[in-house]
Structures are given as C-alpha cells and as structure tokens.
PDB file with SEQRES, HELIX, SHEET and CRYST1 records, atoms N, CA, C and O in Angstrom:
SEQRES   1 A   65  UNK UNK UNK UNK UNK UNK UNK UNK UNK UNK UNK UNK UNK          
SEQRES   2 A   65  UNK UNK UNK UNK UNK UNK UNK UNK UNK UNK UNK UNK UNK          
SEQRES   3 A   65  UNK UNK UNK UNK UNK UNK UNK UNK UNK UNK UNK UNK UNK          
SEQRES   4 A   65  UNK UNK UNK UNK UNK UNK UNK UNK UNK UNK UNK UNK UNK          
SEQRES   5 A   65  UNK UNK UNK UNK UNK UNK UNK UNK UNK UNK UNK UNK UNK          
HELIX    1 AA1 UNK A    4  UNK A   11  1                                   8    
HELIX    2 AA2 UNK A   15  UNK A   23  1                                   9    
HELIX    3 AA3 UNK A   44  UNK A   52  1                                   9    
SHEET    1 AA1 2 UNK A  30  UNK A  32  0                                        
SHEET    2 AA1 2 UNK A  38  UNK A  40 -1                                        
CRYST1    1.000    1.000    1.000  90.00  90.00  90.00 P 1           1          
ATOM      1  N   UNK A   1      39.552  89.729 144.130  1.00  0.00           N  
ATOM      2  CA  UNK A   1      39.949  91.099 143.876  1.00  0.00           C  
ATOM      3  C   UNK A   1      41.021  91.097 142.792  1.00  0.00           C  
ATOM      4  O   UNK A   1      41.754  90.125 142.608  1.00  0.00           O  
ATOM      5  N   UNK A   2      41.087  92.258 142.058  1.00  0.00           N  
ATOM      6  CA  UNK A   2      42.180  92.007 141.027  1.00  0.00           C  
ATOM      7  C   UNK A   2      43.145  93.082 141.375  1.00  0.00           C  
ATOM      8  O   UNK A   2      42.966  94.100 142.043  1.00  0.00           O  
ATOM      9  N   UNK A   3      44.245  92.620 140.755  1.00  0.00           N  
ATOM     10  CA  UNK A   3      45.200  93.262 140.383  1.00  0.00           C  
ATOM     11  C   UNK A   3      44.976  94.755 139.475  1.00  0.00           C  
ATOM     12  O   UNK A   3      43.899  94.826 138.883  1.00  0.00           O  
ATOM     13  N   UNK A   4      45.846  95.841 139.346  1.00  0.00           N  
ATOM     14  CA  UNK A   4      45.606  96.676 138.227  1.00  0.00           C  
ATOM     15  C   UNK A   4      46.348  96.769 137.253  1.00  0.00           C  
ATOM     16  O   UNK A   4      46.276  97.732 136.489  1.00  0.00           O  
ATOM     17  N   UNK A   5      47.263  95.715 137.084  1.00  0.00           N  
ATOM     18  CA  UNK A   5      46.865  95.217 135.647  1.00  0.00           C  
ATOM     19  C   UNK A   5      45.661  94.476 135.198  1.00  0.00           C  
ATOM     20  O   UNK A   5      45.129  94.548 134.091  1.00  0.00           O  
ATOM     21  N   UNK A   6      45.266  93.671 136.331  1.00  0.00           N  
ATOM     22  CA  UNK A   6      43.678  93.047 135.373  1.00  0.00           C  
ATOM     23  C   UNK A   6      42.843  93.642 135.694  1.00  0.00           C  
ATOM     24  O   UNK A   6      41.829  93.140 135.209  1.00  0.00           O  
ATOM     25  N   UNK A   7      42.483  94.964 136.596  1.00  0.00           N  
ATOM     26  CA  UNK A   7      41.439  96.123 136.397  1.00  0.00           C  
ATOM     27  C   UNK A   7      41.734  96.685 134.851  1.00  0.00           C  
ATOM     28  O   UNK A   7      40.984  96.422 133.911  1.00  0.00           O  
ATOM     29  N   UNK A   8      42.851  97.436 134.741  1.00  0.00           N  
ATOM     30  CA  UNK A   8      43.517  98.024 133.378  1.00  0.00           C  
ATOM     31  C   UNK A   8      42.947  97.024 132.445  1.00  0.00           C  
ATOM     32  O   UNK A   8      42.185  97.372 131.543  1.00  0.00           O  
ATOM     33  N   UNK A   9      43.246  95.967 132.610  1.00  0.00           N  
ATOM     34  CA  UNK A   9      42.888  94.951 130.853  1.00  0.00           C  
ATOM     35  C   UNK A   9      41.796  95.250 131.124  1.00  0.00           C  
ATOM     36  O   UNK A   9      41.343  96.039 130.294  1.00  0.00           O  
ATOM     37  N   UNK A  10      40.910  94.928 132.144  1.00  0.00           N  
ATOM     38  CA  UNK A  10      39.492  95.254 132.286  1.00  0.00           C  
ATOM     39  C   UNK A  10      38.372  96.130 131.807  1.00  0.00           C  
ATOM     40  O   UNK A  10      37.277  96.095 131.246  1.00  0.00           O  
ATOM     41  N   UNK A  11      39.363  97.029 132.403  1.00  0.00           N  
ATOM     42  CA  UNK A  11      38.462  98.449 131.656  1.00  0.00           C  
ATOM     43  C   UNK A  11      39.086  99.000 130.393  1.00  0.00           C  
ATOM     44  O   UNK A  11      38.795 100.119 129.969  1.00  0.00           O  
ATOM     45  N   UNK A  12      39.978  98.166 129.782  1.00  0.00           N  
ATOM     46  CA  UNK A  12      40.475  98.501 128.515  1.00  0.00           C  
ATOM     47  C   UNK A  12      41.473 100.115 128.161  1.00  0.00           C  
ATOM     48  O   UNK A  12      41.623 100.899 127.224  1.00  0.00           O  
ATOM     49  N   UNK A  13      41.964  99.935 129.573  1.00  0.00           N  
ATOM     50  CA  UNK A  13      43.108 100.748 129.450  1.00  0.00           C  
ATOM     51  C   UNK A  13      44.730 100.137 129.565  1.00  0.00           C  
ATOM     52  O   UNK A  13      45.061  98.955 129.478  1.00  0.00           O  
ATOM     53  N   UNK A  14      45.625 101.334 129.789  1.00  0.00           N  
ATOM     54  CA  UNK A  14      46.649 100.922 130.216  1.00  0.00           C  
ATOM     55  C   UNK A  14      46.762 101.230 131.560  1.00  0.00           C  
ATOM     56  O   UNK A  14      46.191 102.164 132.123  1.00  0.00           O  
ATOM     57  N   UNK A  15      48.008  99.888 132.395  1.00  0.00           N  
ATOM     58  CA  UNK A  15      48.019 100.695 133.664  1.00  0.00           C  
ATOM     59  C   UNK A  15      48.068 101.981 134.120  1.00  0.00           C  
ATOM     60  O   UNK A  15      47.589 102.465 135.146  1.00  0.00           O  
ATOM     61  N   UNK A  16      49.036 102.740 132.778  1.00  0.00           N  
ATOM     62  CA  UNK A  16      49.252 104.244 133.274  1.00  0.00           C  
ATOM     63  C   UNK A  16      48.698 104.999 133.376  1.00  0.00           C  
ATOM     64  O   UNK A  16      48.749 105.842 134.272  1.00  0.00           O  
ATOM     65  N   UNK A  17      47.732 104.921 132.169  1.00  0.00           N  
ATOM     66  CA  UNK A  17      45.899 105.649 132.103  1.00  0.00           C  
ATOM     67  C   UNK A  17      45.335 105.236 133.474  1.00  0.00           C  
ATOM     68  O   UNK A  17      45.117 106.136 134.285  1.00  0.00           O  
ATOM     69  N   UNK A  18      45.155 104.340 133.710  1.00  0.00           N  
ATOM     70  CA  UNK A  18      44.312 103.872 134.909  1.00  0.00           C  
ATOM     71  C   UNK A  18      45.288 104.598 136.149  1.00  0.00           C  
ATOM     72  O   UNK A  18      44.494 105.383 136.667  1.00  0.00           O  
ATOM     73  N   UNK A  19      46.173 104.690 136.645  1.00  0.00           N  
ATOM     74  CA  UNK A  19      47.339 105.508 137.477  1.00  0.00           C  
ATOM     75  C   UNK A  19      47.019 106.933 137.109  1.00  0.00           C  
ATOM     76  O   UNK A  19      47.246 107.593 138.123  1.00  0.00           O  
ATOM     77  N   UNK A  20      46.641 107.649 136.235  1.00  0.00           N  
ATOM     78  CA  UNK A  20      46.412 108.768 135.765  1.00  0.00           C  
ATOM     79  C   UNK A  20      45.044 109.039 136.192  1.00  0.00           C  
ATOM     80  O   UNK A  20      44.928 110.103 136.800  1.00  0.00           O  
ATOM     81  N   UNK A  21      43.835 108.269 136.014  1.00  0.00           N  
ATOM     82  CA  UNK A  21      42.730 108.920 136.314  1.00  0.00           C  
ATOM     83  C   UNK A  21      42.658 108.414 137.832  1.00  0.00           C  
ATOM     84  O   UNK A  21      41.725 108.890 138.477  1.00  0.00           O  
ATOM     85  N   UNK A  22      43.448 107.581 138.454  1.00  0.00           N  
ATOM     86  CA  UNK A  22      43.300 107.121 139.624  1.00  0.00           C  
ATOM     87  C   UNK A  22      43.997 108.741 140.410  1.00  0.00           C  
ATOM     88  O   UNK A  22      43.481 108.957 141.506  1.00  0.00           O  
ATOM     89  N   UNK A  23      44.729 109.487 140.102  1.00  0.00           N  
ATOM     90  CA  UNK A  23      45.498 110.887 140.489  1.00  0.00           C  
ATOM     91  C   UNK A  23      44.465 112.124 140.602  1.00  0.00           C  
ATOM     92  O   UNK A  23      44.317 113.033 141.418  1.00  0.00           O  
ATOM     93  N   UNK A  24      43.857 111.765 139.482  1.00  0.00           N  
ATOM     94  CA  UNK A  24      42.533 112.741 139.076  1.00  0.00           C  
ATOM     95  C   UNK A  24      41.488 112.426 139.697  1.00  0.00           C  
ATOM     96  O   UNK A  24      40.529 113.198 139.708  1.00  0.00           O  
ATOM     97  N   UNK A  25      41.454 111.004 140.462  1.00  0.00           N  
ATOM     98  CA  UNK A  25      40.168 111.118 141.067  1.00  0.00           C  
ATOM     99  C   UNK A  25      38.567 110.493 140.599  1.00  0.00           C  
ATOM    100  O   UNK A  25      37.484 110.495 141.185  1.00  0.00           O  
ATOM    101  N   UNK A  26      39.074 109.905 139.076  1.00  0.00           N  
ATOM    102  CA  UNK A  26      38.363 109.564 138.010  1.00  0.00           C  
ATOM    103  C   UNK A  26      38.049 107.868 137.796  1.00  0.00           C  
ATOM    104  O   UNK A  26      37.207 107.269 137.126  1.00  0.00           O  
ATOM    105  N   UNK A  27      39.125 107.424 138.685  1.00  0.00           N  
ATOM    106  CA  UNK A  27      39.038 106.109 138.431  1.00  0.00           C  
ATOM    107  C   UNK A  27      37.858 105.098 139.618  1.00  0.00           C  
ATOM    108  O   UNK A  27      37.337 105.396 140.693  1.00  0.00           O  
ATOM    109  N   UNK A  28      37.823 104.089 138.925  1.00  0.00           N  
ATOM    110  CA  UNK A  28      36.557 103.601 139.681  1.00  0.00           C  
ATOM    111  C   UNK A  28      37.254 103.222 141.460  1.00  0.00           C  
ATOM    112  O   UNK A  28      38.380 103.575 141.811  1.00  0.00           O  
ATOM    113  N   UNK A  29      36.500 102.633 142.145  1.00  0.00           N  
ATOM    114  CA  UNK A  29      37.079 102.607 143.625  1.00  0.00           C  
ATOM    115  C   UNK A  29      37.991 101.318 143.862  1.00  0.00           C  
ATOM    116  O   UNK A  29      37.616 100.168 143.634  1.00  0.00           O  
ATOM    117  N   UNK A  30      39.263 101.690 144.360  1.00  0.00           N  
ATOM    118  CA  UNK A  30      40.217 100.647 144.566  1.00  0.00           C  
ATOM    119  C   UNK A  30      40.380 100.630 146.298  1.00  0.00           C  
ATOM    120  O   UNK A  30      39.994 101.483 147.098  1.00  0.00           O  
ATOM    121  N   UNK A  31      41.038  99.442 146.536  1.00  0.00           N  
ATOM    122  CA  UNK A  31      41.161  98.801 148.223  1.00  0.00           C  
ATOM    123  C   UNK A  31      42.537  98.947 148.029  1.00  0.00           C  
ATOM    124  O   UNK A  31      43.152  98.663 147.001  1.00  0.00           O  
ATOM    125  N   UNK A  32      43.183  99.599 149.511  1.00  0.00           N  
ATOM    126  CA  UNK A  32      44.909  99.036 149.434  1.00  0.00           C  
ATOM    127  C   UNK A  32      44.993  98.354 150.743  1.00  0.00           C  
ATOM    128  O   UNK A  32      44.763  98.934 151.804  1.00  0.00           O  
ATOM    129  N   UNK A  33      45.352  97.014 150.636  1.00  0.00           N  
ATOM    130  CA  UNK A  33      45.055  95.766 151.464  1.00  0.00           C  
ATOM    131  C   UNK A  33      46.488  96.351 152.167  1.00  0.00           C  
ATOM    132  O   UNK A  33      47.354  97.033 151.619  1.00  0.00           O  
ATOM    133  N   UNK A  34      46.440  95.785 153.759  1.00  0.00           N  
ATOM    134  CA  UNK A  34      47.436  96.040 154.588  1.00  0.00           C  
ATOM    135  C   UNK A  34      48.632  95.616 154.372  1.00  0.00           C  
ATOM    136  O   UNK A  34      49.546  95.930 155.134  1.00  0.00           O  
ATOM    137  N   UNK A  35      48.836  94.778 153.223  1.00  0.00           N  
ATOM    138  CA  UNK A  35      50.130  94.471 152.624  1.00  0.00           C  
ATOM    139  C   UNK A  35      50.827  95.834 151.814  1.00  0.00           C  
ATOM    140  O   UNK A  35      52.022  95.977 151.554  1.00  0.00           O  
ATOM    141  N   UNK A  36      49.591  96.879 151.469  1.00  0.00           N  
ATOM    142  CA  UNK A  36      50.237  97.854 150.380  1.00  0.00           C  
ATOM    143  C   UNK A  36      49.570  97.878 149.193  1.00  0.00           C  
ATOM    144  O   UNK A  36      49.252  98.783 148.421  1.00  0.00           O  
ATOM    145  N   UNK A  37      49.354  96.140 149.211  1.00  0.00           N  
ATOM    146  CA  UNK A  37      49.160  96.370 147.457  1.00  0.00           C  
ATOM    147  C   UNK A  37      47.219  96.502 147.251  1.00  0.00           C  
ATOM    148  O   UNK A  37      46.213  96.132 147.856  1.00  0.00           O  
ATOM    149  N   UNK A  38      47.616  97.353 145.863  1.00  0.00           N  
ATOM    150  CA  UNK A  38      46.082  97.926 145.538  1.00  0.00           C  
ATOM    151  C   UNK A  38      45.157  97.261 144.698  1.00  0.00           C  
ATOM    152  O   UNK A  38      45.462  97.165 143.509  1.00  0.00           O  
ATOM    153  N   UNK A  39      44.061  96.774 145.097  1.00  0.00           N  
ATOM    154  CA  UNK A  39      43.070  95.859 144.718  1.00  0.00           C  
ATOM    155  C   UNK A  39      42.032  96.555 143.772  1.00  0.00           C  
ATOM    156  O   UNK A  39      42.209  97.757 143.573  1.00  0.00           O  
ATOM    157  N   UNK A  40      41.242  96.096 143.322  1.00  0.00           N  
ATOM    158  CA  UNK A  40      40.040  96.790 142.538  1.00  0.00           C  
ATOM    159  C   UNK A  40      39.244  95.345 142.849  1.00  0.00           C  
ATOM    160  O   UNK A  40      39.779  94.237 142.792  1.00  0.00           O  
ATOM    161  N   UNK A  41      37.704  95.639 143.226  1.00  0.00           N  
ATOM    162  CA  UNK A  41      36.623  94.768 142.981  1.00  0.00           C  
ATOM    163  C   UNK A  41      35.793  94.628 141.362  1.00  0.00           C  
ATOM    164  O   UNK A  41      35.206  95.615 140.919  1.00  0.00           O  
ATOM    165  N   UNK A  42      35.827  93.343 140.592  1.00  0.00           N  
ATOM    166  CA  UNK A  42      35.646  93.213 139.597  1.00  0.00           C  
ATOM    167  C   UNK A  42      33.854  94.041 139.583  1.00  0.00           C  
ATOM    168  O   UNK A  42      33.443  94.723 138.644  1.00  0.00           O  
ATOM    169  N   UNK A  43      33.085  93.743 140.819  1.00  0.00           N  
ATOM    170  CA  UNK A  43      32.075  94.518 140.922  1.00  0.00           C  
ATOM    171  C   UNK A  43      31.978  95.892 140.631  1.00  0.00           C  
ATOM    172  O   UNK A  43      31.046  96.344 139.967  1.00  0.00           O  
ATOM    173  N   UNK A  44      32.887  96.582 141.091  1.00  0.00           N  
ATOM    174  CA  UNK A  44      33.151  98.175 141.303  1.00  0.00           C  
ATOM    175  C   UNK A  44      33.378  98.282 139.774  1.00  0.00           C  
ATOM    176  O   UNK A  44      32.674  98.960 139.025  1.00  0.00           O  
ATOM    177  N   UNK A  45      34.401  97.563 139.412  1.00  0.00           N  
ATOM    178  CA  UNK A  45      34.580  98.241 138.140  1.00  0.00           C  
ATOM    179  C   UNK A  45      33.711  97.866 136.942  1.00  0.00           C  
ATOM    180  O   UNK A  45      34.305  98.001 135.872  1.00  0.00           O  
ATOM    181  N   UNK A  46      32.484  97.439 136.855  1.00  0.00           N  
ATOM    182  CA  UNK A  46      31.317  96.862 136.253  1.00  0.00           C  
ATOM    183  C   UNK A  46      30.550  98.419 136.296  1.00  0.00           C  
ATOM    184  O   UNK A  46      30.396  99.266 135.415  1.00  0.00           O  
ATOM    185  N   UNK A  47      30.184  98.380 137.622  1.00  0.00           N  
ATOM    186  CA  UNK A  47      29.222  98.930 137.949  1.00  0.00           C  
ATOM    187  C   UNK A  47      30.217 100.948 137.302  1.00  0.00           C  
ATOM    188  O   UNK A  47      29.680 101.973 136.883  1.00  0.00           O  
ATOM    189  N   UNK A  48      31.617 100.644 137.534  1.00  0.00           N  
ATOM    190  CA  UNK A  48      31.943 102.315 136.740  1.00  0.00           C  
ATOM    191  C   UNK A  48      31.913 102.413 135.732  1.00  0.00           C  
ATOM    192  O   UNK A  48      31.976 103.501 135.161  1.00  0.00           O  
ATOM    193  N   UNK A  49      31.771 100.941 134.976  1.00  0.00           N  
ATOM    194  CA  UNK A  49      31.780 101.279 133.488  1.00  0.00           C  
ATOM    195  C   UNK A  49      30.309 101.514 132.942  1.00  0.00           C  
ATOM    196  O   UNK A  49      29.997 102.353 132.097  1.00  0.00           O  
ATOM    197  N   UNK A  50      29.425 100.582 133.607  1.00  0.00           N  
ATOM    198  CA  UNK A  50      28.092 101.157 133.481  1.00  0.00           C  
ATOM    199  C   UNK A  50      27.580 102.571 133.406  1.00  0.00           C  
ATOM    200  O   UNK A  50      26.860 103.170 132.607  1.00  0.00           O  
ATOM    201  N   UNK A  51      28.360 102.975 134.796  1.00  0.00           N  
ATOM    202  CA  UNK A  51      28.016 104.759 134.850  1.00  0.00           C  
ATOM    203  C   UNK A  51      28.681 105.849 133.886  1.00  0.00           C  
ATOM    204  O   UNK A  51      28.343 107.000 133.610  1.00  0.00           O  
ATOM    205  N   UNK A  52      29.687 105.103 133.505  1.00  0.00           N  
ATOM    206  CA  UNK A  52      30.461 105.788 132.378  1.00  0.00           C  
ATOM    207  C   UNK A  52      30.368 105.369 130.860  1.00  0.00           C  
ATOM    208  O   UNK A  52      31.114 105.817 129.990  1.00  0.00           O  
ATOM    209  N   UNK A  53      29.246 104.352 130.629  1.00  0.00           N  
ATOM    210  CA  UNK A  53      29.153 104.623 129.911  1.00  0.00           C  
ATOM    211  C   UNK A  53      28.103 105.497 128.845  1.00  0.00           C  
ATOM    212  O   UNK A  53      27.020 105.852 129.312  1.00  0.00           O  
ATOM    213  N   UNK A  54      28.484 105.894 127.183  1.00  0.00           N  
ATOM    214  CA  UNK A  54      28.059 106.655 126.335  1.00  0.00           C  
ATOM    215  C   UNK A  54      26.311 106.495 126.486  1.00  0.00           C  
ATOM    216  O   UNK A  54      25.743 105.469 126.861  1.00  0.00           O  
ATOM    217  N   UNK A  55      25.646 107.779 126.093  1.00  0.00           N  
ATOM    218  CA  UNK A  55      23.945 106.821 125.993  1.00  0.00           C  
ATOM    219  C   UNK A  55      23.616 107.788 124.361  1.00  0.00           C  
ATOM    220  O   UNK A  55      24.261 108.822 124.189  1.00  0.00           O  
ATOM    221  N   UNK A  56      22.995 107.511 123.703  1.00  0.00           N  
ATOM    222  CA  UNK A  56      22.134 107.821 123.069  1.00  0.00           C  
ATOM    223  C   UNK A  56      21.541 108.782 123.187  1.00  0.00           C  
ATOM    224  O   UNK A  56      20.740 108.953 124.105  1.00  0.00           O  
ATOM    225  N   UNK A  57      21.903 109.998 121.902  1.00  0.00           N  
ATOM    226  CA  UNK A  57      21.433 111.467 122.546  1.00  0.00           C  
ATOM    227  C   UNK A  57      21.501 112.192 123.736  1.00  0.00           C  
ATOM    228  O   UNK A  57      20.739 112.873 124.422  1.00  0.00           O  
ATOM    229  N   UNK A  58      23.294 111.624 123.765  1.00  0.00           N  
ATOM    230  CA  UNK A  58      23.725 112.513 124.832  1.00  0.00           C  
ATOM    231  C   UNK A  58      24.253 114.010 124.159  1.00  0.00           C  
ATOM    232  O   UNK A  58      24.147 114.218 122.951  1.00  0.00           O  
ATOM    233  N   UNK A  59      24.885 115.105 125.188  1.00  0.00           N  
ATOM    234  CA  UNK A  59      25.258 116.129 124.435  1.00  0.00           C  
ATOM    235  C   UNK A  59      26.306 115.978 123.622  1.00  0.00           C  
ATOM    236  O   UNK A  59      27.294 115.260 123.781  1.00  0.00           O  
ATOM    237  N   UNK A  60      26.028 116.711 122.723  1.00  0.00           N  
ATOM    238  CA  UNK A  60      27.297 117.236 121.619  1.00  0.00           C  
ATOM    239  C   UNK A  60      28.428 117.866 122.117  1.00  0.00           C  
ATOM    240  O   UNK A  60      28.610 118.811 122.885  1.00  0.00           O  
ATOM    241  N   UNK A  61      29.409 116.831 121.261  1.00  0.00           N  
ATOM    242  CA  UNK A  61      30.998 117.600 121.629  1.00  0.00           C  
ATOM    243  C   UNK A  61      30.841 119.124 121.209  1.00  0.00           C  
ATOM    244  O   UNK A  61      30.188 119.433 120.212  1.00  0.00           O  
ATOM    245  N   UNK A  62      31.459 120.045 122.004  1.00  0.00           N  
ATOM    246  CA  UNK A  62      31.234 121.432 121.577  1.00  0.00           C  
ATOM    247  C   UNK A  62      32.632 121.582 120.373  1.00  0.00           C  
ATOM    248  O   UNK A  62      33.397 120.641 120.160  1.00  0.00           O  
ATOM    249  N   UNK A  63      32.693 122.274 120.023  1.00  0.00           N  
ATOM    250  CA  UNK A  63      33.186 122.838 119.075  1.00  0.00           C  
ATOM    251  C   UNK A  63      34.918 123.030 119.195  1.00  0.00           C  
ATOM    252  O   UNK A  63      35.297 123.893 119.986  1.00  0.00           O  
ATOM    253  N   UNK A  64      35.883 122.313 118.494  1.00  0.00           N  
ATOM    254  CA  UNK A  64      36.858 122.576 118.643  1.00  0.00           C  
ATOM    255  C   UNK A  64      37.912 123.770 118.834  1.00  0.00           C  
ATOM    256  O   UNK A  64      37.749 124.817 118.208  1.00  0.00           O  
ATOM    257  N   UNK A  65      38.909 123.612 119.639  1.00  0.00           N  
ATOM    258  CA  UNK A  65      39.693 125.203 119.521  1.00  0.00           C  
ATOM    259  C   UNK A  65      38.829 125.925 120.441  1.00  0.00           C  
ATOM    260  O   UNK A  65      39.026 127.120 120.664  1.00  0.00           O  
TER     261      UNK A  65                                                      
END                                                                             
C-alpha cells in the first residue's frame, strides 16, 4: 500500500491536489489503517487513472466566460 505522497507522485499530482480532490470526493479510493494513517492501493489508483482518463472524440470544452 502506499503512502500519499507516493499515490501523489503516482498520479502526478501534488499532495495538496490529491487532499483537495480527496475533500471533493474525486480522488481515487484510499484505506485509513487503524493506526490513522491513509493508504492508497497501487491497484485502485491504476484502475482511476484508467477511468479518468482522456479518449478520443470526447466532448468539446464549451466555450469560455
């Protein structure tokens, strides 16, 4: 299990980004082991980046402003 700093390097954020979408609800699924501290499965976060990621003729950014 990793740490979230090595989820964060992982998914190529920063911890705080990753703390931020983890608030929002956005971040992939983390464990908090009975010690407290919060785990991420290198699996889990594979499998969120898969789902998140971009595809090919997806929709268009709408229009700024």
């Amino acid at each position: 299990m990793l740490t979230k700093r090595e989820a964060a390097k992982l998914l190529g954020v920063s911890t705080s980004t990753l703390d931020r979408m983890r608030r929002a609800g956005t971040a992939p699924p983390s464990t908090r082991l009975p010690s407290g501290h919060l785990r991420f499965r290198k699996g889990d976060l594979r499998a969120w980046l898969t789902e998140h990621r971009e595809r090919p003729g997806g929709p268009e950014p709408g229009p700024a402003g």
